[in-house]
Every structure is written in structure tokens, then in C-alpha cells.
Residue frames as qw, qx, qy, qz and C-alpha x, y, z in Angstrom:
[[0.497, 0.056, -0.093, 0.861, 12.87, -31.14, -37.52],
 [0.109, -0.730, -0.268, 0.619, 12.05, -27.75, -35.73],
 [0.306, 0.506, 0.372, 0.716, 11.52, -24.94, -37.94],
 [0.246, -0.607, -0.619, 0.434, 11.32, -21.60, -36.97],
 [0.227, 0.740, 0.334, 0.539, 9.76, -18.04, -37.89],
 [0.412, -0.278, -0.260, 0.828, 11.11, -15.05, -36.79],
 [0.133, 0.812, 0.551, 0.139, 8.81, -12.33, -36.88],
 [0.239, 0.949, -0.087, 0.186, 10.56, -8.88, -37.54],
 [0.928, 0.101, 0.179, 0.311, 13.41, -10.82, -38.39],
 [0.509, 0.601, 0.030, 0.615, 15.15, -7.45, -39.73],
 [0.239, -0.881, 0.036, -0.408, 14.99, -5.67, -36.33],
 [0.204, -0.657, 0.626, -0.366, 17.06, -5.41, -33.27],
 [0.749, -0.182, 0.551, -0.319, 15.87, -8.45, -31.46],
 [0.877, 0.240, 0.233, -0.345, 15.25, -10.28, -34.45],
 [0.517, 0.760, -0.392, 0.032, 18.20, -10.63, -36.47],
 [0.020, 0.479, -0.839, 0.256, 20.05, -11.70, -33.65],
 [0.788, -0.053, 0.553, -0.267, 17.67, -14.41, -32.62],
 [0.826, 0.548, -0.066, -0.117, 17.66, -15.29, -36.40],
 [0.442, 0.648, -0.608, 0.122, 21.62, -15.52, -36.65],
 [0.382, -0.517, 0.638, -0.424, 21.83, -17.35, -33.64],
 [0.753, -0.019, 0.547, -0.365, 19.78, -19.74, -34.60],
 [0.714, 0.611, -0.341, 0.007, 21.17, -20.08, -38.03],
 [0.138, -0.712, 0.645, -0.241, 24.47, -20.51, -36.20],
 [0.739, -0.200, 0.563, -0.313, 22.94, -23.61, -34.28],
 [0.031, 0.011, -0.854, -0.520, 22.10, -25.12, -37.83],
 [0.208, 0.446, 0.526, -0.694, 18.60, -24.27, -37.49],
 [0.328, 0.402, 0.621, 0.587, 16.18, -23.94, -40.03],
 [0.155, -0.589, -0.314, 0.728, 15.04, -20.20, -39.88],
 [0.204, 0.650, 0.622, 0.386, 12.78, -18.13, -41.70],
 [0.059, 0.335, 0.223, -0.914, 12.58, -13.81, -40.72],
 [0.100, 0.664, 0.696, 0.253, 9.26, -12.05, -41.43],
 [0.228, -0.313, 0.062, 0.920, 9.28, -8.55, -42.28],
 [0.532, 0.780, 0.103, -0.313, 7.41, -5.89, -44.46],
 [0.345, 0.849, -0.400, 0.020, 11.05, -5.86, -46.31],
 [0.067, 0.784, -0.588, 0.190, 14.02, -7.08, -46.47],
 [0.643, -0.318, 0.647, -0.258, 13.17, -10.61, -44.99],
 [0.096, 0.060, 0.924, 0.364, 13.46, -14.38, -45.96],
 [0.066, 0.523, 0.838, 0.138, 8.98, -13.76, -45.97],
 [0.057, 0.341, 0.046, 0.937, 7.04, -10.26, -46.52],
 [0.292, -0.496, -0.814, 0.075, 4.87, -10.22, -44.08],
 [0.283, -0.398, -0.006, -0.873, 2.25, -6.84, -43.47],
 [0.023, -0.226, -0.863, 0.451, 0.95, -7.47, -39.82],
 [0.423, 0.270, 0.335, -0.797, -2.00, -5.03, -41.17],
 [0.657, 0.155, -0.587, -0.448, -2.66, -7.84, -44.45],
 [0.736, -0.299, 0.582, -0.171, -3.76, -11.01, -43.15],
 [0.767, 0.593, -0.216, -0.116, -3.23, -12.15, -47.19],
 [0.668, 0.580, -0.437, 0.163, 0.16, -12.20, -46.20],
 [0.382, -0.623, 0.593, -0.339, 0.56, -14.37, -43.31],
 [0.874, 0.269, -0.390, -0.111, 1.91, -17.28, -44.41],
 [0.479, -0.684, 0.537, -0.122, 3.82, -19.90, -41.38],
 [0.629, 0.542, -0.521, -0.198, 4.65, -22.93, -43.48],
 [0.838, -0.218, -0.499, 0.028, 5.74, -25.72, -41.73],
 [0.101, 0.635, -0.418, 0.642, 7.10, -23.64, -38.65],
 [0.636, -0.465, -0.611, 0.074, 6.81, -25.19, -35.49],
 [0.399, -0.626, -0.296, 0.601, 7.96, -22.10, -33.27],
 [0.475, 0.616, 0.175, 0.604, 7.44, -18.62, -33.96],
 [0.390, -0.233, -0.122, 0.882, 8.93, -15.20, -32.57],
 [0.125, -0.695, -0.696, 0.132, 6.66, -12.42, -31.67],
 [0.169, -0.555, -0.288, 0.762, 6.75, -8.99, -31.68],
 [0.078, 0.885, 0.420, -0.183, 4.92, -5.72, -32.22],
 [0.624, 0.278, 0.099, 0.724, 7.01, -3.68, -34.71],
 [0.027, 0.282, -0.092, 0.955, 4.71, -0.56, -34.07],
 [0.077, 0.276, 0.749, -0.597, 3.03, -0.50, -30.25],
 [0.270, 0.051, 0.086, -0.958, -0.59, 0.82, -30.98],
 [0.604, 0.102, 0.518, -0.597, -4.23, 0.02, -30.69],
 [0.622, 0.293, -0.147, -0.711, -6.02, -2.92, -32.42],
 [0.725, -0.305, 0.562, -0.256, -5.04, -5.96, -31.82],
 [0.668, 0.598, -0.416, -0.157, -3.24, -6.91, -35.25],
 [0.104, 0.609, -0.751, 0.234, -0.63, -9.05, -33.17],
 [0.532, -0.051, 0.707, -0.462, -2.94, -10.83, -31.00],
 [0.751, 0.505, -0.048, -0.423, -4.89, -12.03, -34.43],
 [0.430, 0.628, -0.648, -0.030, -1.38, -12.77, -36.07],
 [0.056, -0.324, 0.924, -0.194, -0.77, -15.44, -33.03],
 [0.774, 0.192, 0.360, -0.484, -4.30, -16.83, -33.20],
 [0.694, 0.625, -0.263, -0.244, -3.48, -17.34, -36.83],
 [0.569, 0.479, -0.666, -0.052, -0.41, -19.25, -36.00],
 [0.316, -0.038, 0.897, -0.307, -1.48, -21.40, -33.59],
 [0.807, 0.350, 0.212, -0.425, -4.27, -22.11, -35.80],
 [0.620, 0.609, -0.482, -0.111, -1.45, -23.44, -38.52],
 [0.903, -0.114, -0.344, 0.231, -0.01, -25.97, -36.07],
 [0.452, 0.505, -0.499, 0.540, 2.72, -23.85, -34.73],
 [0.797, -0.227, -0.560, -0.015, 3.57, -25.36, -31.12],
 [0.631, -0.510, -0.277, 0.515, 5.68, -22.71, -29.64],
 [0.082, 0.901, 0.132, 0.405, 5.38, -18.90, -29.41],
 [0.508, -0.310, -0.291, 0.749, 8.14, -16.91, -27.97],
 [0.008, -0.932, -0.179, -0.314, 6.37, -12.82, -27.61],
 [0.130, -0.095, -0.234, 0.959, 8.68, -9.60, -26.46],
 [0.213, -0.786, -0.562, -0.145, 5.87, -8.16, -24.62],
 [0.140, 0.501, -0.308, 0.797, 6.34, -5.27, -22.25],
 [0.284, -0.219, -0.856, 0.371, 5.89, -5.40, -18.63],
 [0.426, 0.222, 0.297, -0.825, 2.68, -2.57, -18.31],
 [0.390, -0.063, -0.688, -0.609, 0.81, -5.32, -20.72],
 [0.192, -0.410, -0.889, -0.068, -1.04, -6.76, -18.20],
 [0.244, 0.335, 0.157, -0.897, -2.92, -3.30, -18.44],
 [0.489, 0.636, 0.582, 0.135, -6.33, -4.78, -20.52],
 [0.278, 0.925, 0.115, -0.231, -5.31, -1.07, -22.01],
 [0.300, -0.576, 0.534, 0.541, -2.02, -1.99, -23.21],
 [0.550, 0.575, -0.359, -0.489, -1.52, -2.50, -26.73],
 [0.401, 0.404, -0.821, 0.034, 0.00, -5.90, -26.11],
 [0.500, -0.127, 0.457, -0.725, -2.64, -6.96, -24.00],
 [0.877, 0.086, 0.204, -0.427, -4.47, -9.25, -25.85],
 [0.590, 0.484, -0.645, 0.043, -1.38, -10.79, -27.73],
 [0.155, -0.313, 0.805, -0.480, -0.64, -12.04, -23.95],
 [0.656, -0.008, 0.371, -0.657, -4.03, -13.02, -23.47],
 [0.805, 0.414, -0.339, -0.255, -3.70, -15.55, -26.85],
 [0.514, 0.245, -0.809, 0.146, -0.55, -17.40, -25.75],
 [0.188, -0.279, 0.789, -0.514, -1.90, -17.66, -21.92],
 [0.718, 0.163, 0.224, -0.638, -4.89, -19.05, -23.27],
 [0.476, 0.526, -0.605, -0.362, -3.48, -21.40, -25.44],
 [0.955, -0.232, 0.171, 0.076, -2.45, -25.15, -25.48],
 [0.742, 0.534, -0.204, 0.350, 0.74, -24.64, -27.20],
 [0.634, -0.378, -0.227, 0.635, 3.89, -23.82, -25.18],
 [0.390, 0.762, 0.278, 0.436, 4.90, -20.30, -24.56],
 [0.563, -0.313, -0.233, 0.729, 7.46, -17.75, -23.06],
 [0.077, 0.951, 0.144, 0.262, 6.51, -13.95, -22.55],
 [0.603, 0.110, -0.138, 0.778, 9.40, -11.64, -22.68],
 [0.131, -0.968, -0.194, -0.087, 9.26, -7.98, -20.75],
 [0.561, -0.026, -0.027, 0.827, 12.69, -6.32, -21.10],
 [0.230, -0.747, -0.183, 0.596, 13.27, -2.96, -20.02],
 [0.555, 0.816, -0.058, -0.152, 14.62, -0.27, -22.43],
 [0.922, 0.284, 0.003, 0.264, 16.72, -1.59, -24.93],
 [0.487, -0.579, 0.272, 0.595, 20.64, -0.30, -24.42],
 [0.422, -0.219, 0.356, 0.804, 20.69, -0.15, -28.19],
 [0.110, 0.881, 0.459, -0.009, 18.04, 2.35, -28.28],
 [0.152, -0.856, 0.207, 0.448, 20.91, 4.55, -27.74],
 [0.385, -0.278, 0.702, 0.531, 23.53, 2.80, -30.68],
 [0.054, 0.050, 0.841, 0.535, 20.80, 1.50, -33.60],
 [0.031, 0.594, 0.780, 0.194, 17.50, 2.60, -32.69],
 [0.108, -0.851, -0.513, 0.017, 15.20, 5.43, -31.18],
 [0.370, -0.887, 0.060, 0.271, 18.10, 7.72, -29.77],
 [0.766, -0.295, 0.250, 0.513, 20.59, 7.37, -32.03],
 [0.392, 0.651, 0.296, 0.578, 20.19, 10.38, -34.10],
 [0.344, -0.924, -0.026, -0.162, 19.65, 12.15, -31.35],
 [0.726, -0.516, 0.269, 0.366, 23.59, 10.77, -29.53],
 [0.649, 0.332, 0.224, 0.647, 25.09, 11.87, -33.05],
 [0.091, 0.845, 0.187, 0.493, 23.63, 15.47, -32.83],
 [0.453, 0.329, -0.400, 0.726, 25.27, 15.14, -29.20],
 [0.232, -0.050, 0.428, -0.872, 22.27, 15.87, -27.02],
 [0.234, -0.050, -0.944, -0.228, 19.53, 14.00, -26.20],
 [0.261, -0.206, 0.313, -0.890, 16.47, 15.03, -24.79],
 [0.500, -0.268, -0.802, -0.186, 13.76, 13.25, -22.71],
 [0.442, -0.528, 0.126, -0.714, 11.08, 13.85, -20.04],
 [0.827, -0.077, -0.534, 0.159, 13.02, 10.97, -18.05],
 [0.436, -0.845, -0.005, -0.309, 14.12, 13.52, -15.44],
 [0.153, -0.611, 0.757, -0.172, 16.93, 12.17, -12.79],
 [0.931, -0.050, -0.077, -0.352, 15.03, 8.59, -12.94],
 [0.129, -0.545, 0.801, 0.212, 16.70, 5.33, -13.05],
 [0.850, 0.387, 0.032, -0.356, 16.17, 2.37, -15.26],
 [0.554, -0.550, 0.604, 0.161, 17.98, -0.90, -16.29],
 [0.540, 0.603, -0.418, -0.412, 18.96, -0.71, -19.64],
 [0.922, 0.036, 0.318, -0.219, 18.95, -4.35, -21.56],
 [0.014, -0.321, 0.734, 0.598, 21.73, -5.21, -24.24],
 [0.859, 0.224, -0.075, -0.454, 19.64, -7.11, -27.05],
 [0.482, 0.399, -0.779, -0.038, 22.08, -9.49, -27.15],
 [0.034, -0.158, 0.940, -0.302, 20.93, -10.52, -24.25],
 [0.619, 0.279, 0.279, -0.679, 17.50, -10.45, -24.85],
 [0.737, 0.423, -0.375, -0.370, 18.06, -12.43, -28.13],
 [0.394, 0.216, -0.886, 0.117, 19.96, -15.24, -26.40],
 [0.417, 0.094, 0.727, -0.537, 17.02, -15.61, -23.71],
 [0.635, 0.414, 0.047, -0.651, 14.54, -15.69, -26.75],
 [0.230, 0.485, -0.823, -0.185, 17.02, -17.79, -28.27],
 [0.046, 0.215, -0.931, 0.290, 16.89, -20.40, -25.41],
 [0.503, 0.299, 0.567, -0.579, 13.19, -20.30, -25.07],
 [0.707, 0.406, -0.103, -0.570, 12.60, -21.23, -28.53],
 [0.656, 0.108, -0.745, 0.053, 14.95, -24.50, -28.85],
 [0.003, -0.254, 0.816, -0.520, 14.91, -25.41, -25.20],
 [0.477, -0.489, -0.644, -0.345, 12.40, -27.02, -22.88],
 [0.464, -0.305, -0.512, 0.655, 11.90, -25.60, -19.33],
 [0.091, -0.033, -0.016, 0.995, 10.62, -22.23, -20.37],
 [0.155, -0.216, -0.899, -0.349, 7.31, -22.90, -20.67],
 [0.446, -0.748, -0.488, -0.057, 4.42, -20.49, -19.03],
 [0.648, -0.356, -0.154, 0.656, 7.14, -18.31, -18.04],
 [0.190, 0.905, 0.149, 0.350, 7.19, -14.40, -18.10],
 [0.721, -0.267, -0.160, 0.619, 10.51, -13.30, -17.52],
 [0.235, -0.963, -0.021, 0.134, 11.20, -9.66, -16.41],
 [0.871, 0.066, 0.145, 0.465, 14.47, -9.12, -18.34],
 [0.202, -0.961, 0.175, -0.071, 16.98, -5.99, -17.30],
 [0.645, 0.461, -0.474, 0.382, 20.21, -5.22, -17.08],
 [0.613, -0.416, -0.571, 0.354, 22.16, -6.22, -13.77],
 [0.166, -0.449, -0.484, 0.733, 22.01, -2.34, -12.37],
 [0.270, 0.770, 0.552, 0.171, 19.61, 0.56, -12.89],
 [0.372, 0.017, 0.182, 0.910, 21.33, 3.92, -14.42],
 [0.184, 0.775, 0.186, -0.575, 19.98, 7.39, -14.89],
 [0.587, 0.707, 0.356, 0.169, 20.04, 8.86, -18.46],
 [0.034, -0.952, 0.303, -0.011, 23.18, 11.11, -17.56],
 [0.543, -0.420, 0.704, 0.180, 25.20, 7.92, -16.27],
 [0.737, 0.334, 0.493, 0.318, 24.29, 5.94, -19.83],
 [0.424, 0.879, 0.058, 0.211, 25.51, 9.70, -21.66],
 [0.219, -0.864, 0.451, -0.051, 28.35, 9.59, -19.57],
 [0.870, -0.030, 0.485, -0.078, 29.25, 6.10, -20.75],
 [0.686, 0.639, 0.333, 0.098, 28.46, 6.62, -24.03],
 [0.217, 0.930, -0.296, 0.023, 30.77, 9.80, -24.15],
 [0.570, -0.537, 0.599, 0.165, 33.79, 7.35, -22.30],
 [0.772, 0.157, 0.615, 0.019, 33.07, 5.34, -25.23],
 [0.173, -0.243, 0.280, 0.912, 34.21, 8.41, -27.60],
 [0.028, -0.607, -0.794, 0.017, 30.68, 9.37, -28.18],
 [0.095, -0.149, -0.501, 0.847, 30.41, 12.64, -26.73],
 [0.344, -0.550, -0.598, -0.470, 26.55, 13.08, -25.96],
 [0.213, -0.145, 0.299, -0.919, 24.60, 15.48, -23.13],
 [0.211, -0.487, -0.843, 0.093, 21.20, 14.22, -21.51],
 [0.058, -0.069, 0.135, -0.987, 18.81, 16.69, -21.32],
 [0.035, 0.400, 0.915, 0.043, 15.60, 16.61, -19.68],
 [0.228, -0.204, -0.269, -0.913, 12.52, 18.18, -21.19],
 [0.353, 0.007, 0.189, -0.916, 8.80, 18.60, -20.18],
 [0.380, 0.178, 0.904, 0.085, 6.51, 15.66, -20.76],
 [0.455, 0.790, 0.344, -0.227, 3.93, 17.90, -22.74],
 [0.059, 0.811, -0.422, -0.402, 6.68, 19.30, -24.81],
 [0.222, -0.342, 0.895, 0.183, 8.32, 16.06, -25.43],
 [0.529, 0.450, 0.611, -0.380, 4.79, 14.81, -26.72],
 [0.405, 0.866, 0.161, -0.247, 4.41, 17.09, -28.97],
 [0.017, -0.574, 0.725, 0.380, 8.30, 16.84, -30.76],
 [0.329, 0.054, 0.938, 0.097, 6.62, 13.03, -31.52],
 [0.500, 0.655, 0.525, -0.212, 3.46, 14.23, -32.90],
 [0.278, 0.837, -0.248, -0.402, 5.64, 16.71, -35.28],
 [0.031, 0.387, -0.860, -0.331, 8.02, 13.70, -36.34],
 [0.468, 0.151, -0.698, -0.520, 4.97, 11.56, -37.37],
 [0.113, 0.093, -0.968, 0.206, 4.06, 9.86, -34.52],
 [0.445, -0.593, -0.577, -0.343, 0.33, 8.99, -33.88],
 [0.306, -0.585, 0.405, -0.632, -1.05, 11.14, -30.65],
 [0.880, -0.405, -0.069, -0.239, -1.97, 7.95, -28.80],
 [0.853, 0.011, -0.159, 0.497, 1.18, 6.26, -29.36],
 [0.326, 0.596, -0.327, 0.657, 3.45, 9.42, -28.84],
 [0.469, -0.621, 0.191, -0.598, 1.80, 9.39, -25.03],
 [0.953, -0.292, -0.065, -0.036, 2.07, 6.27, -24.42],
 [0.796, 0.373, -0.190, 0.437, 5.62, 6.68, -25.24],
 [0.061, -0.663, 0.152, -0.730, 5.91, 9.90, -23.11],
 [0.753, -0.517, 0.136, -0.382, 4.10, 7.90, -19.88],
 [0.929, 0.033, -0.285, 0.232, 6.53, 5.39, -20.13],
 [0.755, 0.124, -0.319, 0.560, 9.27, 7.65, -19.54],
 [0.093, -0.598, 0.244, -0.757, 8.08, 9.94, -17.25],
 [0.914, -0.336, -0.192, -0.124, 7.31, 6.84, -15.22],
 [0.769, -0.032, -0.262, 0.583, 10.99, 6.34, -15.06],
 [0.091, 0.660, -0.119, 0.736, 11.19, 10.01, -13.87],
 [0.602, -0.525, 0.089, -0.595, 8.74, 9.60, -11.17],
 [0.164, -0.335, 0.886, -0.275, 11.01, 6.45, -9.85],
 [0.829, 0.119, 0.429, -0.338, 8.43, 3.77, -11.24],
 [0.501, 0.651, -0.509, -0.259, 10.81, 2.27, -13.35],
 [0.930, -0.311, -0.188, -0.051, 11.40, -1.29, -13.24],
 [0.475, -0.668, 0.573, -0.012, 14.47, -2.82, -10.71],
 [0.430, 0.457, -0.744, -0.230, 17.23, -4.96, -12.25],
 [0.875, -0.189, 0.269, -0.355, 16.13, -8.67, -11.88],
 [0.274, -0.443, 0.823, 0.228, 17.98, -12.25, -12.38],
 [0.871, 0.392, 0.282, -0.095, 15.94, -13.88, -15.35],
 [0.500, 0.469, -0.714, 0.143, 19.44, -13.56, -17.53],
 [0.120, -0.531, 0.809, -0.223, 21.30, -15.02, -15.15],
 [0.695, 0.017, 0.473, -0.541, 18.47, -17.41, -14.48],
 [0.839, 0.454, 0.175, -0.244, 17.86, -18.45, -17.78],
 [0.606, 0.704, -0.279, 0.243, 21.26, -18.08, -19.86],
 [0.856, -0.173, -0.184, 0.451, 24.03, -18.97, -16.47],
 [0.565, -0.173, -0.145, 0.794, 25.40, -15.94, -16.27],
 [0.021, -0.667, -0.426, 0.611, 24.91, -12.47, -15.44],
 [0.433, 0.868, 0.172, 0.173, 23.46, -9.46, -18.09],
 [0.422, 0.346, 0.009, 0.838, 26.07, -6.93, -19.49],
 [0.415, -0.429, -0.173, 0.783, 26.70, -4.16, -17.95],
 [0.355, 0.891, 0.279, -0.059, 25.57, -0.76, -19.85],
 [0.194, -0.822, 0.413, 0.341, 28.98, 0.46, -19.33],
 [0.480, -0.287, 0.716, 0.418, 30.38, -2.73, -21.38],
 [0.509, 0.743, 0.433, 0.034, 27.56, -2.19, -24.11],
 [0.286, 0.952, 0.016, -0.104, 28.73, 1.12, -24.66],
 [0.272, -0.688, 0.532, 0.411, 32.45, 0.37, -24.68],
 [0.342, -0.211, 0.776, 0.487, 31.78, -2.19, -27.62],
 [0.444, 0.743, 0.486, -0.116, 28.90, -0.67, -29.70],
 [0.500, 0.326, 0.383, 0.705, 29.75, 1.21, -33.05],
 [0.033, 0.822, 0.323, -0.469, 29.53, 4.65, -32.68],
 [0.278, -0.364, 0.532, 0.712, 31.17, 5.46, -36.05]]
């Protein structure tokens, strides 16, 4: 019988892969600093423990230099486990990304394995990064007029889903977006339809830096965060592609239907 570890098992992505697969009747383990079925510190190796998992779920809670992730999958392919499903991002195959060598482990491997590169999450705006900011009613970012095709996690968690019980997914690095690409005014004009009301406002990439370095954020990582989205300013954001549709039969949500059935309350 399949068994299967969900690494940050408490987070967007994870949870839903984790219920999903509970759903199935799955056996299903989450791995977390907290709050999971296993405690797992990606900076302890003490406390990587994969038990008799035979597939495990990847990601990088916090992006930044050192290659704790890449280690973490060495470590479980070294325990037997047979299939690695990684949310990667799609500038990793920069040797300078942080998520660089974690790629480099599963393409090197013998074990089966599916790299994920979704765009920015839609519920960056409901349950993560932005959502203190959409309460306060204004949102600010050195994203500019850009555009960019926001992801639902649900759908991300039902591709991750399918790549960890299925077969067929193997070697595969799907490019995973929603089906059109939106500006950061059209998703605050959504969001407000949605009885939200929230403003887009764009700010200065050096400015916008620096607001991250004052809330805690490490200077490397706050840039990297900053280049991302002034990438989507400068119209180098990615274009909406058909891995959902590809993988899962039918097409991604819409940003507009995210926001009409996310909790804003």
C-alpha cells in the first residue's frame, strides 16, 4: 500500500493535497514545524523522519539560500521513497535560484518525479501574503500595470494530487497558471465585486524592498521577492498555459470565480 508524506502539510498547497488524499482513503502523513501529523525542522536533519512513505510532497516553506530542501530530498530518496512530487518555481532553472538544486536531486534521480511551477497563488490575496494588506483595503506592490495568471491552489493541489497516485506524470515539469493573465487592479476589482472592497497601488521597487526588510524579511530574500514582481511589471510574467486542463480534464478557475467563492469575512 502507497503511503504518503506531505511536506508542509499545514500550508496552502498542502492541506489540500493532504485532504484530498485522505478523501481517496489514502494513507497520509503532513510534515510541519507545528501543527502536523510529524514535526519536521527542514533546518534539523534529527528530525527527518519518512517511515514507510513511498511518495513524498515537496516544498520550500521559506525561499532562501542553502540548499536545506535539496538535502531533505536526497534524504528521502535515500529512505526508499519512490516518488517525489516538488512545487518549484519556474526562474529555478537559474543555478542561482534557491530551488535550484532541489530540481537538480529529483532530475538526477532514479525514482519517479513531477516538478510543479505555478504562477502566483490566487490565495495570496484570501489566506496568505496579501491578505492583511486586502483587509486594510489597499494593497501595494512594485507590480506596476503588469499582467500575470493567478493560480487557485485548489488547482494546484489536485495536479499534485494526480501526480502523486497516478502514473503518466513522470519527468514532467508542468507550468501551472490560471486560464487568463490579469493585472493587479483587475484581481482588486474582483475581489471588491466579491464584497471585499480593496485598491491596488503601485509602489517603487526600492521602496517596496525596504517595507520587507522592516517586517522581518531577510535582504536577499526580500529582493528576490521584489524581482519577481517587478518582472511582472516589466511584462515578463509568465502566459496562461494548458497543464490543468492537460493534466486534471478540464480547464483552471477563473480568478474572477476564486474571488466570488473565497472567505473574505
Amino acid at each position: 500500500m502507497n503511503s504518503y508524506l506531505i511536506l508542509g502539510g499545514t500550508g496552502t498547497t498542502g492541506r489540500r493535497i493532504a485532504d484530498r488524499l485522505r478523501s481517496a482513503g489514502h494513507e497520509v502523513r503532513t510534515a510541519a514545524r507545528s501543527g502536523a501529523d510529524v514535526g519536521v525542522d527542514l533546518d534539523d536533519p534529527s528530525t527527518w523522519e519518512f517511515g514507510n512513505a513511498t511518495a513524498v510532497y515537496l516544498l520550500e516553506p521559506t525561499v532562501r539560500p542553502g540548499g536545506r530542501l535539496a538535502r531533505f530530498a536526497e534524504a528521502a530518496l535515500a529512505s526508499g521513497v519512490r516518488r517525489l512530487v516538488l512545487l518549484s518555481a519556474s526562474r529555478a532553472s537559474d543555478p542561482a535560484h534557491p530551488l535550484h538544486a532541489t530540481e537538480q536531486v529529483l532530475r538526477n534521480s532514479s525514482a519517479e518525479w513531477t516538478i510543479l511551477h505555478p504562477d502566483w497563488f490566487a490565495q495570496n490575496f484570501s489566506e496568505g501574503t496579501w491578505r492583511a494588506a486586502v483587509d486594510t483595503g489597499t494593497l501595494v506592490l512594485p507590480a506596476g500595470t503588469g499582467r500575470t495568471p493567478f493560480i487557485d491552489a485548489d488547482d494546484i493541489a489536485d495536479v499534485a494530487t494526480a501526480a502523486l497516485t497516478k502514473d503518466g506524470h513522470h519527468g514532467r515539469t508542468y507550468q501551472l497558471t490560471g486560464p487568463e493573465a490579469i493585472t493587479f487592479s483587475e484581481a482588486a476589482m474582483h475581489i471588491s465585486n466579491a464584497g471585499r472592497p480593496v485598491e491596488y497601488v503601485a509602489i517603487e521597487p526600492a521602496a517596496y524592498t525596504e517595507q520587507l526588510i522592516a517586517q522581518g524579511v531577510p535582504r536577499a530574500g526580500a529582493e528576490l521577492l521584489t524581482s519577481i514582481l517587478v518582472a511582472i511589471a516589466d511584462g515578463h510574467a509568465g502566459q496562461p498555459t494548458n497543464d490543468v486542463q492537460h493534466v486534471l480534464g478540464r480547464p483552471a478557475r477563473p480568478f474572477k470565480t476564486f474571488a466570488t467563492e473565497a472567505n473574505w469575512t
